[in-house]
Each structure stands twice: as C-alpha cells, then as structure tokens.
Phi, psi and omega in degrees: 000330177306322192262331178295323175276335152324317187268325161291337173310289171333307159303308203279001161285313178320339197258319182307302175309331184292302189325315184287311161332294165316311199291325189280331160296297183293351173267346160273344199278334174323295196302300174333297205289319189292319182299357172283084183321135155269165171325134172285345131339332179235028196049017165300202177160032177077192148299310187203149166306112195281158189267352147303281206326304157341326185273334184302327185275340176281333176323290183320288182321320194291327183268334170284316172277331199282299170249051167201317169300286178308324193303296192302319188279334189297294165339309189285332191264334155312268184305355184230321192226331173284329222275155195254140163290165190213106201243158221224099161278166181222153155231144190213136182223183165227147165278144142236166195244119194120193191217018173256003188280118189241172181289349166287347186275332213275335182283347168324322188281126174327321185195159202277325203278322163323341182280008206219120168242172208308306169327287160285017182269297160309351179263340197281284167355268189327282201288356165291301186308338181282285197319309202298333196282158167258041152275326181305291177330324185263335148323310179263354185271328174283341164348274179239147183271107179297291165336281179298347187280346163269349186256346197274018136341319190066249197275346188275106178260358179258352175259344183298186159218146175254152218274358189257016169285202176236189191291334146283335153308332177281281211317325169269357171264341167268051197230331202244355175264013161227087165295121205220116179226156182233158173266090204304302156352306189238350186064017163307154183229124169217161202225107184206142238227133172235167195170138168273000166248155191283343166274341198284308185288000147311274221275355153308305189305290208303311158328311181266008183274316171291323186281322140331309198270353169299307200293308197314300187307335185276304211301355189262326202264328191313320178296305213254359178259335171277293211315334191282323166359275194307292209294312191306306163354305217241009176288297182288335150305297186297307169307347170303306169307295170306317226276319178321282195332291201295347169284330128336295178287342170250009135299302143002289206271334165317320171315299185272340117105031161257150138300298189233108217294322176310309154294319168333287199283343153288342094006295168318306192321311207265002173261316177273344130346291187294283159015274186318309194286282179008279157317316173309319221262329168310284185308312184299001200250285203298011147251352176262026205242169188286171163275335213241018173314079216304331161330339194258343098014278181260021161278310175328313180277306175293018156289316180289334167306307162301351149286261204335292185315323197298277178322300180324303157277001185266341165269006190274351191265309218234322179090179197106298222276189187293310174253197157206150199235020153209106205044041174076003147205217219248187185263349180272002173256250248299323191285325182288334156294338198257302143352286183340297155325287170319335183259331175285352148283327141294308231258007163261339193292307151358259186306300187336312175266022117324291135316327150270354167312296173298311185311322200284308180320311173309289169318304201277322172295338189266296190310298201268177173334089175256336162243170168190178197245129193272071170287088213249037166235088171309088192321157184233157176267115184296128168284340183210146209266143194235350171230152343307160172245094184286332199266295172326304191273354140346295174284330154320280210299308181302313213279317191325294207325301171322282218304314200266337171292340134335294210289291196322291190314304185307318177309301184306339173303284199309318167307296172322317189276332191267340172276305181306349196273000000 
C-alpha cells in the first residue's frame, strides 16, 4: 500500500510540474504580447504610449499642412485675389501662292482642305517655328515695347515678366504667352495670342500675322531673285549672240558689195529685160536693112554688144556665163551665203525676245505678291479675359494636393505598422 501511494504522489508532483510549466509559458508569452504596441489604426499604444508614437503624429500633421493645407490656401489666395487676367485673340490662316485667290473663291471650294498642297503644309511648319523665334521677337520690338507690355501684371509675378532679365528670358516666356498650331494635313495655322490687356493682345496677334507673311513673302523672292539673275544672265547672251549674227551679215553683204540680193537681182532682171527689147527691136531693123547697107555693120556690132551684155548679167544672176560682175562671183552664191546669215539673225534675234521675255517675266514676278496668308479667321478684340481659368486649376491644386498628402499618410502608415510588427 506504501508504494502504491508513493507512486501516486509522485504522478501528481509530475503533473502539478508540467501545469506550472505550462501556466508559466503562457504567462510569458502574455507578457511578450502586452509589451507589443498594436498598431496605431487601431488605437493601441502597449503599456504606455511610446514617445515615437507622438512624433508619428505630428509627422501626419505636418504633412497635412505642407501638401495640402498650405498648397489649397496659396491657390485660394492666388487664384481669387492675385492672379492677373489675360485676355486672348486668335487668328487662323492658310498660306497661298498667286495673287487671285480671294475670300470668295474660297466658299467656292469643295473643302477648307483645298486650300493648302504640301508645299504649303510646309510653309505652315516654318512659320509655327517663325513666331517662336527670336527673330519674331526682334521684328516686333521696334514696333512694341514687349518687355513693359508683359509686365503690366501688377502684383501677379507669376504670370508677369520682368523687364530687367534678359532678351533670351523674354524669348521663353513669349513662347509660353503664345499658341501656335498647324494641321499637318491641311496646313491650316491658328494662333493665339494671351496679353493682360485685350488691345495689346489685338494688336500683337495682328502683328505677327503680318510679320509671318513677310517672312514668307523673303523666303519666296530668294528662289525668284536668282531665277531673274539666270534670265539677266541669259539676256546678255543672247544679245551677245545677235549683235555676233547681225556682224556677220553685214560683213557678208559688204563682201558681196550688195545690200540686198533680192534687189540686186531684180535690177538685173529688169536691165536685161530692157537689153532684150532692145536687142529684139535691133535685130528686126538689121533684117530689114540691106546687106550691102553701110548701116549694118555697126547695127551688127551693137547687137553682139547687147548679147554679150545680156549674158553677162544673166551670169552675174545664175552663173554659167562668160563673166560675173560682182567681186567674181554670182548672185545665186552671195545669195545662198547672205541667207545663211539673214537666218542665223532671225534665229538670234528670237532667242533674243525670248530671253528678254523670260526676263521681263522674271521682273514682274519678283515685284509681286507671290505668297500671303489666307485669313479666314480675323483676330478680335477680346471682351472677357479667358485666362487664368481660376476655379479649374483651384480644383487642380486641391485634388494634386489631396491626392499626394493622401499619398505621404498611407505610406507612413504603412511603414509604422511593418516597423511595429
């Protein structure tokens, strides 16, 4: 009975130790857990409120006036009481080329796009890029005083420009008071122009709309100014040519010691003409005259005088005969060289009025118009100012604001619990 009860002791001191064992594991793991801040999302804090958790909160604070609070009052205080107007003309064109195209031709036309072929679609190019520049920019300043005409803000430095920076600081800030876009397609251009007052932005717009079509108008006479070139060029050739021809011809006809072969030979014509009847009216006296006739004798010798001549000139017309009476040779040679001539003098004389033809053309195209800009949008004197559009970026500034202060806290959140963890 002794060991039996000995051996229940024994179990039940084991077990009482295992119990205490347990109870004591679980009273630590108890402690460990209470000594865990919980998350703060969920209002824990430990035991006691750690002197981190306090910086956390202010952090959140801190980040709630820094991108959200301060940004939205700045905005409010800007956009409501600082911010300056801006009032905005537009002009919208096309470039063309000639000088008939009027606004009536234009309703003519099938589509708005007819007005424009690549070449002026490129031209569209150019001149977005012209306004931006500071050649525009150097054009219009004696005009207008830019610099004070931007400055007239007042109190808005942020929409202002000051006038003591310097001339590339101006060039990027009219870069941004000005929008200019082309329709690659159709090469239409439109244009708009902000100014705080609504006549500085009239009349600017109407500037650079002239000053584009100037630009245009040089880049058009460079190409037309060499071509009249090549024609003054191909002018003094050619006269060159005639004066050669016509010096020719009247060495020729010196030569042949005619002016003209045609009168010549007609002279001839009309002296053996005469000859003949002559000769005819001769022979008929010397068949009626006697033989033994002392008269016959010397009618017999002018007759033969009157052949010999008459051959004389008829070879001087044709050739063939016994003589030629001009410098040795006939008149169908002088004549077929001095033609020659007379034809190489029309055909210089030609080119010549060709050449000056092409020239004159050449002239008269360089005086005129040869591009302009097709407006078929007028600039306007704006009545109400369309910039700043204060309630749109107002409602900007708040959702960014929101959005990124939103952002910081969650992160912060997000971090805290995984360092708490």
């Amino acid at each position: 009975m002794a060991s039996v009860a000995e051996k229940t002791n024994t179990a039940m001191s084991e077990g009482a130790a295992q119990t205490a064992n347990a109870i004591s594991i679980e009273l630590r793991r108890a402690a460990r857990k209470a000594r865990t801040p919980r998350p703060v999302t969920s209002g824990g804090g430990g035991f006691r409120a750690r002197q981190s958790d306090r910086y956390f909160y202010a952090l959140i604070a801190l980040n709630f006036v820094l991108f959200f609070a301060l940004p939205v009052s700045l905005a409010t205080i800007y956009y409501g009481f600082v911010a300056a107007n801006q009032y905005v003309s537009e002009a919208r064109f096309a470039v063309r080329a000639g000088q008939d195209m009027s606004i009536a031709g234009l309703s003519k036309m099938s589509g708005i796009s007819a007005l424009v072929d690549t070449g002026q679609a490129r031209d569209g190019l150019i001149i977005a890029d012209y306004v931006e520049s500071r050649a525009l920019v150097d054009v219009l300043s004696p005009q207008f005083d830019l610099p004070g005409i931007f400055s007239k803000a007042g109190a808005d430095l942020i929409a202002s420009f000051d006038p003591s920076d310097s001339i590339e600081d101006f060039v990027d800030y009219w870069k941004d008071q000005v929008d200019i876009s082309v329709d690659r397609n159709s090469g239409l251009i439109s244009i708009k122009l902000r100014a705080f007052t609504a006549e500085d932005s009239l009349a600017l717009t109407e500037a650079v709309v002239k000053a584009s079509e100037r630009m245009v108008n040089k880049l058009t006479r460079r190409n037309e100014t060499d071509s009249l070139v090549r024609a003054e060029e191909e002018v003094e050739t050619k006269k060159g040519q005639l004066s050669k021809a016509v010096s020719e011809l009247r060495d020729a006809r010196n030569k042949a010691g005619v002016l003209d072969i045609e009168t010549a030979a007609t002279g001839y014509s009309e002296l053996i003409t005469e000859l003949r009847l002559e000769l005819s009216k001769l022979e008929t006296v010397i068949s009626t005259t006697a033989t033994d006739a002392p008269q016959l004798a010397s009618l017999t010798s002018r007759a033969s005088s009157l052949r010999a001549q008459i051959e004389s000139y008829e070879g001087a017309i044709a050739g063939g005969g016994r003589s030629t009476s001009v410098q040795g040779s006939n008149l169908a040679e002088l004549a077929t060289g001095i033609q020659q001539k007379d034809t190489e003098v029309s055909i210089a004389r030609s080119e010549y009025a060709s050449a000056v033809a092409a020239y004159e053309q050449a002239r008269l195209t360089l005086e005129r118009q040869r591009s302009y800009l097709l407006t078929y949008i007028e600039p306007q004197l704006a009545e109400e100012a369309l910039y700043p559009r204060r309630f749109l970026m107002w409602i900007s500034v708040f959702g960014t604001s929101l959005l990124i202060s939103a952002t910081v806290a969650g992160l912060s959140i997000v971090v805290r619990d995984h360092m708490a963890s």
